[in-house]
Structures are given as C-alpha cells and as structure tokens.
BAZA-531412 format. One record per residue (C-alpha): residue in three letters; x, y, z. Coordinates in steps of 0.05 Angstrom, whole numbers. Layout:
N
+------+--------+--------+--------+
! code !     xx !     yy !     zz !
+------+--------+--------+--------+
!  ala !      X !      Y !      Z !
...
+------+--------+--------+--------+
//
This chain:
372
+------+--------+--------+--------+
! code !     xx !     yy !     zz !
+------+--------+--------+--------+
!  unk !   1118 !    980 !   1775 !
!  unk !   1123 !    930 !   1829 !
!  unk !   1101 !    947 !   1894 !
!  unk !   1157 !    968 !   1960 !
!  unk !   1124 !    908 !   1998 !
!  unk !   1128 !    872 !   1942 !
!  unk !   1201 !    887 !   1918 !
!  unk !   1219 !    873 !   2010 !
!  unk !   1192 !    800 !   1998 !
!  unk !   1225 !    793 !   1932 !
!  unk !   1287 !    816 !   1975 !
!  unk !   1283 !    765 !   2016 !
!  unk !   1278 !    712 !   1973 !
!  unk !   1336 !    730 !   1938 !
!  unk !   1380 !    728 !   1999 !
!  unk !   1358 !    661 !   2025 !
!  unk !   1385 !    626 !   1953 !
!  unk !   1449 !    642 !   1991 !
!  unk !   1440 !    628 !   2055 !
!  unk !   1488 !    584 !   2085 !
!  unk !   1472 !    521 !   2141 !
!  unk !   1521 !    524 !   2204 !
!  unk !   1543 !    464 !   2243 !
!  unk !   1475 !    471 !   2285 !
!  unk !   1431 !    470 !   2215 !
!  unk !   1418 !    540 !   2235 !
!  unk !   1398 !    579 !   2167 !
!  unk !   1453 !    642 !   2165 !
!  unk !   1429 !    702 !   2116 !
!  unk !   1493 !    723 !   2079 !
!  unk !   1460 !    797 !   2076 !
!  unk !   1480 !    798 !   2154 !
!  unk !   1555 !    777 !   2146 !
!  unk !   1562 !    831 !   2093 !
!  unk !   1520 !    887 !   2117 !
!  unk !   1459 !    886 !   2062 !
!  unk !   1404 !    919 !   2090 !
!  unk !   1356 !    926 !   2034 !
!  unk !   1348 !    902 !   1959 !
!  unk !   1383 !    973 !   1948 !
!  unk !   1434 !    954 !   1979 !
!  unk !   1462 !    891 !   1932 !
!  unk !   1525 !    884 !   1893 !
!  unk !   1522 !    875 !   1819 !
!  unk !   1564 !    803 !   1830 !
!  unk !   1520 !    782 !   1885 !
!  unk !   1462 !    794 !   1840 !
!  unk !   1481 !    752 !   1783 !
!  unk !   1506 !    696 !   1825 !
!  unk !   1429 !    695 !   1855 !
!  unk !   1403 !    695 !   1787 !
!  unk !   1444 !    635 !   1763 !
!  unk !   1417 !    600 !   1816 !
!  unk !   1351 !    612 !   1846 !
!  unk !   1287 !    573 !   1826 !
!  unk !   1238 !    623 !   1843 !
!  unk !   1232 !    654 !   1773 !
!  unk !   1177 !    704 !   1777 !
!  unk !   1216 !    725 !   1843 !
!  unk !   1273 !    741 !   1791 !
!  unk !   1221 !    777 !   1743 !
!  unk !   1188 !    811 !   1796 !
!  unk !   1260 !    844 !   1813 !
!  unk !   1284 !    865 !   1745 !
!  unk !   1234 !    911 !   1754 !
!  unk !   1275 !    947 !   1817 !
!  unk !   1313 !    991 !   1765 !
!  unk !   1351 !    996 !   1697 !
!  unk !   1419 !    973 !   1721 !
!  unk !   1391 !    908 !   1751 !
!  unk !   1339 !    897 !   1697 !
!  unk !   1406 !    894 !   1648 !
!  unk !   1446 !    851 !   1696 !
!  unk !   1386 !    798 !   1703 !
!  unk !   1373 !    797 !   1637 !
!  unk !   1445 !    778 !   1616 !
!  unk !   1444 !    734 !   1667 !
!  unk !   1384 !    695 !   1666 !
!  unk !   1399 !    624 !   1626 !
!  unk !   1340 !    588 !   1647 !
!  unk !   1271 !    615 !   1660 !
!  unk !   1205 !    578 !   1672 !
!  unk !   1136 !    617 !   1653 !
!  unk !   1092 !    558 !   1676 !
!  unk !   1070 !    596 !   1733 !
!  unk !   1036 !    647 !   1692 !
!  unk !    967 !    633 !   1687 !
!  unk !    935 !    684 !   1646 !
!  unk !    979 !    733 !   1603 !
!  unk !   1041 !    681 !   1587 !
!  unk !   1039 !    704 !   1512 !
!  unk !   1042 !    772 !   1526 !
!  unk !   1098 !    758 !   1582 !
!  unk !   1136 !    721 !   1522 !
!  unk !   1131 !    781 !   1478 !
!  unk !   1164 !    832 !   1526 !
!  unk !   1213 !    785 !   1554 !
!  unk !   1243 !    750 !   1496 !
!  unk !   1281 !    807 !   1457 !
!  unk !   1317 !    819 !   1525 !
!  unk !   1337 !    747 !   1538 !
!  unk !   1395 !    736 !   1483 !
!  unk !   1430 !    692 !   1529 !
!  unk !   1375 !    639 !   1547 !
!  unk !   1388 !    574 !   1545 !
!  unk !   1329 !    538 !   1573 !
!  unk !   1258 !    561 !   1565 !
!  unk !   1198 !    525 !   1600 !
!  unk !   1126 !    540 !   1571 !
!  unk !   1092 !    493 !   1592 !
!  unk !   1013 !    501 !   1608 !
!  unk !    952 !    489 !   1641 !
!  unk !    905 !    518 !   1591 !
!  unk !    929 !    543 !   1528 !
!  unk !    954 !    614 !   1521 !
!  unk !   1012 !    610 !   1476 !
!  unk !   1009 !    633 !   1408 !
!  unk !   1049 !    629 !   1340 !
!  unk !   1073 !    704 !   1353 !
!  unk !   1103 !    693 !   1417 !
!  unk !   1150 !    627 !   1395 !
!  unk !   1174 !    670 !   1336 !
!  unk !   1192 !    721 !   1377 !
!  unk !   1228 !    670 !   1412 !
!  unk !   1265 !    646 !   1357 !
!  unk !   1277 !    712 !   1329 !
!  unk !   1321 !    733 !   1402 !
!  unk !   1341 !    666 !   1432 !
!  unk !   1392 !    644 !   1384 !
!  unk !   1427 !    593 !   1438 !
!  unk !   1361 !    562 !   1460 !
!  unk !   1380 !    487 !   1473 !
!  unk !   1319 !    464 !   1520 !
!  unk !   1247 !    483 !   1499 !
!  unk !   1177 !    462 !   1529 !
!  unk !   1123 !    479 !   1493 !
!  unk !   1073 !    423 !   1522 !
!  unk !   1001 !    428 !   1516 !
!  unk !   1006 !    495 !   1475 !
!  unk !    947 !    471 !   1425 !
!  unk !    937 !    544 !   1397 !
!  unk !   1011 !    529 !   1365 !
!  unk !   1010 !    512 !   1298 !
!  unk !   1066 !    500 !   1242 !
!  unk !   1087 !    572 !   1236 !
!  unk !   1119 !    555 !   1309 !
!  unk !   1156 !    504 !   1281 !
!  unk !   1188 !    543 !   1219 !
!  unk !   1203 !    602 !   1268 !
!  unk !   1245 !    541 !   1313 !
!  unk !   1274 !    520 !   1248 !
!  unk !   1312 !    581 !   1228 !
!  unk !   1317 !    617 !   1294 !
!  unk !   1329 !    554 !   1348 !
!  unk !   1394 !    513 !   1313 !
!  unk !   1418 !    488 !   1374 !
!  unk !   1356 !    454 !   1405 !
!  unk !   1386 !    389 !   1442 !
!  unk !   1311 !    381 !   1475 !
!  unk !   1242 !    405 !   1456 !
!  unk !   1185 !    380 !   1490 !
!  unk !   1119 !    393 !   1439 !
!  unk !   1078 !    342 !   1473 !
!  unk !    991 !    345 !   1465 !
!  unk !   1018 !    401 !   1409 !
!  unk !    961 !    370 !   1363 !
!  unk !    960 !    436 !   1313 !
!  unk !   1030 !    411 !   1288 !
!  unk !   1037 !    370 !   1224 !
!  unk !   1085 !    328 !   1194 !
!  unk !   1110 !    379 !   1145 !
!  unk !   1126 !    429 !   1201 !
!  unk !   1165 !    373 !   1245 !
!  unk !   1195 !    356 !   1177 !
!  unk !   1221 !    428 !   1168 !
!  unk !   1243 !    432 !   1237 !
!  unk !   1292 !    369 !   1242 !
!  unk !   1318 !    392 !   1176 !
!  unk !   1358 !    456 !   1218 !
!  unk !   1360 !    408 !   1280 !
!  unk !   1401 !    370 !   1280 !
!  unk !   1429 !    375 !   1349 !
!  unk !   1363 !    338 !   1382 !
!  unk !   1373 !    284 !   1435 !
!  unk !   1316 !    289 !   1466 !
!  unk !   1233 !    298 !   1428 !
!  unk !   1176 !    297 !   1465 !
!  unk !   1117 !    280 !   1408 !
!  unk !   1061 !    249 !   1459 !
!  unk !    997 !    252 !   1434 !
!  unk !   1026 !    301 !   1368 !
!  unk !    977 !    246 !   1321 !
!  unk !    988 !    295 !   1257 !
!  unk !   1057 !    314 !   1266 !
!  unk !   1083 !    239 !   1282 !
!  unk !   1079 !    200 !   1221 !
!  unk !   1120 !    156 !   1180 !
!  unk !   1137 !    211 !   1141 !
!  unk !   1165 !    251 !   1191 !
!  unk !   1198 !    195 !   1231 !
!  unk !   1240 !    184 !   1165 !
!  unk !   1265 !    257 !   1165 !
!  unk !   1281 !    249 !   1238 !
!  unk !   1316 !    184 !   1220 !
!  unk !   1354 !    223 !   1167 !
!  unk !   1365 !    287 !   1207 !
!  unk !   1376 !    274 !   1275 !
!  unk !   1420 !    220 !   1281 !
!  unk !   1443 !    245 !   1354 !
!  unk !   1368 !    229 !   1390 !
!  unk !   1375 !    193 !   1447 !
!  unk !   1299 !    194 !   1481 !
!  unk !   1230 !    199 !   1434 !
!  unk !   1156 !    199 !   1465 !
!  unk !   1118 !    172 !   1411 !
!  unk !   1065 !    154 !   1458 !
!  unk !    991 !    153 !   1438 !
!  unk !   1022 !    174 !   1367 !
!  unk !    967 !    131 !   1321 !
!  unk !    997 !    140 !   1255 !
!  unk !   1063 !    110 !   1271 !
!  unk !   1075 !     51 !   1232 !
!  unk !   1132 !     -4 !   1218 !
!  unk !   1167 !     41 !   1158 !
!  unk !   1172 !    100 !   1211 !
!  unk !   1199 !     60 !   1266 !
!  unk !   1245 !     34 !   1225 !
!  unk !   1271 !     94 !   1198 !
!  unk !   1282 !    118 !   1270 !
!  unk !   1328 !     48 !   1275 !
!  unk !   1377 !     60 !   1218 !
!  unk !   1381 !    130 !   1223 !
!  unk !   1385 !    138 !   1297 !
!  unk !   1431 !     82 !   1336 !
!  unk !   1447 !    126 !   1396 !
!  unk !   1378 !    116 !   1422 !
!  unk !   1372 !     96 !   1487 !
!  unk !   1300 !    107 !   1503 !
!  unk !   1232 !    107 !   1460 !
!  unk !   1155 !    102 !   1485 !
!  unk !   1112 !     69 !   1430 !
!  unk !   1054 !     63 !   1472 !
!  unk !    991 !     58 !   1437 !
!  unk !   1021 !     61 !   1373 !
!  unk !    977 !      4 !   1347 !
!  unk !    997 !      1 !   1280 !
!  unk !   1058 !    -27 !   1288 !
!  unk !   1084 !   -106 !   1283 !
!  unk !   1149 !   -150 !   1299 !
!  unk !   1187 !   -113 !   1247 !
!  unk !   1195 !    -55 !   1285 !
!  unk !   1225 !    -85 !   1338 !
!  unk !   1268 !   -125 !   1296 !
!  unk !   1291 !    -67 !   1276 !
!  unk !   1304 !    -36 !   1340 !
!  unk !   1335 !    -98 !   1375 !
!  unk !   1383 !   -104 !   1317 !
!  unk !   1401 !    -27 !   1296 !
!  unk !   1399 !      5 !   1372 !
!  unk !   1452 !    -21 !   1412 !
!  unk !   1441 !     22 !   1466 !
!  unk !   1363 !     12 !   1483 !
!  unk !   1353 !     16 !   1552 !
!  unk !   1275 !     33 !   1558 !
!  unk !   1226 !     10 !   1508 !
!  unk !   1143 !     25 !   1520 !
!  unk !   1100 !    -24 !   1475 !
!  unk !   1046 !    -18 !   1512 !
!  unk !    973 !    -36 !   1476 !
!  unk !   1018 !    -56 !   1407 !
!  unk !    978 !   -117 !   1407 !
!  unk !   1001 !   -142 !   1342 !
!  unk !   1072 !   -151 !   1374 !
!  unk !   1088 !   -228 !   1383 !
!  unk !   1150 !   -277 !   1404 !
!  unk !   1177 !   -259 !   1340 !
!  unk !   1193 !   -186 !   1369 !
!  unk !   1215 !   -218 !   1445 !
!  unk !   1270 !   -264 !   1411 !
!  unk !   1300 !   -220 !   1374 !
!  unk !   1305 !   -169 !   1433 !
!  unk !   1341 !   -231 !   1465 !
!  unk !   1385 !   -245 !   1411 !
!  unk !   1401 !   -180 !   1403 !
!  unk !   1436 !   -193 !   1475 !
!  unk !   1476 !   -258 !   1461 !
!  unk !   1502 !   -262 !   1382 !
!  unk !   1536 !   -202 !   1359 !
!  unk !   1525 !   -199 !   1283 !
!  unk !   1563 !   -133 !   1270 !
!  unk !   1614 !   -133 !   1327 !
!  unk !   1639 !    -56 !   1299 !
!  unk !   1558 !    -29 !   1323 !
!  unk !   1568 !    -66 !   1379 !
!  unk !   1641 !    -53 !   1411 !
!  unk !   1618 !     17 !   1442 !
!  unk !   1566 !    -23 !   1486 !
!  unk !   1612 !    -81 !   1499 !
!  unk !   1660 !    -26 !   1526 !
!  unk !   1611 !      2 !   1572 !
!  unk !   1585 !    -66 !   1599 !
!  unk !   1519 !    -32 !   1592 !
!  unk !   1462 !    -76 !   1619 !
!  unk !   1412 !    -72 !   1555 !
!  unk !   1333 !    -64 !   1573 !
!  unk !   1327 !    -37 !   1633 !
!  unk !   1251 !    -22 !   1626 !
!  unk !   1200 !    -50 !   1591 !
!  unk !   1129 !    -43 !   1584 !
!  unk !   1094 !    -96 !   1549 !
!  unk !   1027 !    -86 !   1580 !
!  unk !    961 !   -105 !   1540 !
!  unk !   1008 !   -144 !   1489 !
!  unk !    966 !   -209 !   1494 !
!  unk !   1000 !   -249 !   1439 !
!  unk !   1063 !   -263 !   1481 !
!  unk !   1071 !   -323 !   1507 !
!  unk !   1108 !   -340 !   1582 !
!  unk !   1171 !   -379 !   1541 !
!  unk !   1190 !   -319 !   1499 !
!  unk !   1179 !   -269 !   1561 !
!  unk !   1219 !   -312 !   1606 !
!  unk !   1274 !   -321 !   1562 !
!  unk !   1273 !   -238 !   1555 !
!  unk !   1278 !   -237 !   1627 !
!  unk !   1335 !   -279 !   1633 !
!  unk !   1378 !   -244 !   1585 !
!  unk !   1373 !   -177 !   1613 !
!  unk !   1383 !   -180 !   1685 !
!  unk !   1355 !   -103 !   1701 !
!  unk !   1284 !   -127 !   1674 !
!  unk !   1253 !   -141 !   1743 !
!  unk !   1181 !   -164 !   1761 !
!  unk !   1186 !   -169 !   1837 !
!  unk !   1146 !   -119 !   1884 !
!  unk !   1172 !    -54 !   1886 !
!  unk !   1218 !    -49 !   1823 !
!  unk !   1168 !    -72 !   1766 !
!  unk !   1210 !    -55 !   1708 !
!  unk !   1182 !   -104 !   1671 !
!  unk !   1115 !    -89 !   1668 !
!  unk !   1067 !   -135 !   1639 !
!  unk !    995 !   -114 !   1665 !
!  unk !    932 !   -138 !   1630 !
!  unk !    964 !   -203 !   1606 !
!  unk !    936 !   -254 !   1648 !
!  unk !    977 !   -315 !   1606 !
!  unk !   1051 !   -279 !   1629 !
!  unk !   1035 !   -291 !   1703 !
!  unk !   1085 !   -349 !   1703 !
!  unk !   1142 !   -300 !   1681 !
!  unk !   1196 !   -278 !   1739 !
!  unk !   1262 !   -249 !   1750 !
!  unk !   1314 !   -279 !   1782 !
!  unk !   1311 !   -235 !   1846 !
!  unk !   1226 !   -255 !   1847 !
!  unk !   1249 !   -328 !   1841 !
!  unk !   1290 !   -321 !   1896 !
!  unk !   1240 !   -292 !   1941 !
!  unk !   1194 !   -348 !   1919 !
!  unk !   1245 !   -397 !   1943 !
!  unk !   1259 !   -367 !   2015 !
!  unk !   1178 !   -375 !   2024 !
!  unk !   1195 !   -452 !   2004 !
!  unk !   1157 !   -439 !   1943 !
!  unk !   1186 !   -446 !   1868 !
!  unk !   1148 !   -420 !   1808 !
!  unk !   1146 !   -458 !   1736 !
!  unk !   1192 !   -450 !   1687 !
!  unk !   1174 !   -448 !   1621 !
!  unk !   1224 !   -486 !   1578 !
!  unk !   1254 !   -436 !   1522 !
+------+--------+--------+--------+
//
C-alpha cells in the first residue's frame, strides 16, 4: 500500500490540476473554496474530472491505491495513461493494470531499455478493446505474437507507434493491417524486417485512411512498396523515406502523381533519386491530369510540399531544385525556417526561395538563377 506521506503529496498534486489563476496570477487551490481538507475528503465528480485531466500519471496510479471506491472511479475514468516513467517493472505494471482499464483509449509504452514483453501487449489487447493510440517504441523483446494479439484485440488503432521494434516481421505487420484498418498514423523507423515491399503492399491494400508513415532507416523498402503505398493510400500527407536507399525516380513519380495531399516528404540519403523525381513533384503542382483526385485539394487551396528533405541526394541538379522551389511557395531555404533542406549537396548551393532572394536583394546582392 502506498505510504500516508505519500498518498498527502499525491493529494496535492491532484488539487493543483484544478487550481485556478486570479487577476493577480495568484495560484487559488479549489480544495480551499470548497472545504477539502484531505484526499479523504474528495467528491467522486471532482475525482474523475482530475483524472481526465492531469498529466502526472503515476500520481493517478499512486492514488487508486487510496481505496476500492476510488480505485473503480479512476479506473473507469482513466482514457489515457503513460507508463514511460516506469523504469524497471513496466511489464508487470501492464499485467495488473490492463484488465482494469476497459475504457483506455491511449496507451504510451514507450522505453528506455526494453522491458516489455509479448504477454503484457496481449493482455492489452485482450482488455483494451477501444485502444486507438499505441506506443510501443523501442520494445525490442516484442515480437510477432504482439502483433496478432493487436490484430484481433486492438480494431480501432488510428496510431501505433512500433518504431526500433526490430523483432517484428513482415508477416506480423501483414496480419495486423489486415484488422486495421482504421490507421492514420505508423511509426515503422528502423522496423528493417517488418518494412518490406511485401508489407507496404498490404498496407497499400488495407489502410487506405494513413495519413503519416516513418519509414525511416527502413532498408528493404523498394520502388514496388512505395508504390503500393501511392495507389492504395492517397490521403497521405506525410511519409519519411530516409535512408531507404533502394529506392529510384519511380517512387516518387508515384507519389507526386497518386498523393494529392503530400505535404512532408524525407528522401534523405536516396541517392539514386534524380531530376526525373523533382519534375514530376513540380508537375504534379501545375497540370492536373485527373482533375476528380485533384478537386478536394483545389478546394482547400492547400499549399503542396511544405517540407522537404533532400539531403545527401547528390544527383540533383540546381535547375530542377529551383524550379521545385518555385512551385511550392512553403519550401523555404532562408535562415531560420529551412524547410527545404538540402545538406551535404554542395552543387544545390545556388538554389533559394523567394523570401532568401529577397533578403539577398536588400543586402544589394542577387543570387543566380538557374534557367529551368
């Protein structure tokens, strides 16, 4: 049981999520306007309105412990939790917790040094039926039996975060988009068996909602997985293929002609990405060859590329960069916005946005265009 000392401190906690500021900025403790004394001494309401709120979650662990009434109130209550505090039992804090929280929502695992375990997630999945934000980052004792349990258990996952998972293979992440189908938002980083080709095409058949996928460092990626995530997913809107060195133009091609709504785009070290793969991003921008993909975007005068990261891509050329630039006004390259980032190519030096042109200009100095 948790200590009195401890349970006082966890009693103060709570009441400052509701403390109020006055016209002086003074701090005012709502347990002294309504005549709360003691952790005792709080309404069931109260209770639950501090639990939806407060970010202190081992304060809110710490004080389901006070007695059985509250332990059931927080435990209905509690929507969001995040374990990554725990340092040294988080499986076995997963276990007990889990088949209590039936009304959790978002669950954040992430770790320092691995402690989860396959038993824990299918506990998970066996309890948390309306899970819809997961992160199991950096949990590399997880392995596909994780995944399965998600599967059948976890149907409304919008977000899952599985990044440096490197147990995780293909045919688990396979399995798992199969049931879903909901996902807008997959964090794959550094997940080199589970990101292939073959399970990009699943995702590009299954999960035609995404919206945001961190391929990064994810070597097996090549053009016919990339392209599956085109076709099958046009809502996306962001996607990090950084490092993924197998991939070419096509991919791109792809991308700049099947993803209308592609705001942030990481190529960085793709070094077989040329011109080829800039001019179609900038055609993309001014002739419309299905007008029906396009009307949604048209309709939300949305700005295009907003970031890009081109960095180590040393076959482009300043003509095709420049002309990228120009078309999509949010790419910037002056100091302090760098959305365009181009670092390690030496030859793109010459390339600026309009806003770094100008700057040029009011120093009475005008950089060289490239014709394009």
């Amino acid at each position: 049981m948790v200590k009195n000392e401890e349970l006082n401190r966890c009693f103060d906690k709570l009441m400052m999520v509701c403390g109020e500021v006055d016209g002086k900025g003074v701090v005012v403790v709502p347990s002294q306007k309504m005549g709360i004394a003691e952790w005792k001494d709080i309404p069931m309401e109260l209770l639950l309105r501090i639990v939806s709120v407060v970010d202190d979650h081992r304060t809110i662990i710490m004080a389901s412990e006070v007695c059985s009434g509250w332990r059931e109130a927080i435990y209905l209550g509690l929507t969001h939790l995040c374990l990554s505090w725990c340092k040294n039992s988080m499986n076995n804090l997963v276990l007990s917790l889990a088949p209590k929280l039936r009304n959790l929502q978002s669950l954040a695992l992430r770790q320092d040094k691995p402690q989860l375990e396959d038993n824990a997630v299918e506990t998970i999945a066996m309890y948390c039926h309306d899970l819809q934000d997961l992160d199991l980052s950096k949990s590399f004792k997880l392995t596909d039996r994780s995944l399965y349990a998600l599967a059948h258990g976890c149907p409304n996952l919008v977000k899952l975060n599985i990044s440096g998972c490197t147990s995780f293979t293909d045919d688990g992440l396979e399995h798992l988009t199969r049931f879903c189908r909901k996902l807008k938002i997959l964090n794959l980083c550094g997940c080199v068996s589970a990101a292939t080709d073959h399970a990009l095409q699943a995702i590009g058949r299954n999960c035609n909602e995404l919206q945001l996928l961190n391929l990064g460092w994810c070597e097996n990626v090549g053009d016919i997985g990339v392209m599956s995530l085109a076709y099958g997913c046009p809502k996306l809107r962001t996607l990090d293929l950084c490092g993924c060195v197998l991939i070419t133009d096509d991919s791109v091609i792809a991308l700049a002609n099947r993803c209308p709504h592609l705001t942030s785009l990481g190529l960085y070290y793709c070094r077989n990405i040329t011109d080829r793969a800039i001019y179609s991003l900038v055609h993309s921008r001014v002739k419309n060859k299905n007008p029906a993909l396009w009307e949604t975007v048209k309709s939300k005068k949305d700005e295009g590329l907003k970031s890009l990261n081109i960095s180590q891509c040393t076959a482009l050329t300043p003509p095709a960069v420049q002309a990228l630039c120009d078309s999509f006004p949010a790419l910037h390259t002056c100091s302090g916005r760098h959305s365009l980032v181009m670092s390690g190519c030496l030859n793109l030096t010459s390339v600026h946005c309009a806003c770094a042109v100008q700057a040029h200009r009011s120093l009475g100095y005008v950089p060289h265009h490239h014709a394009h």
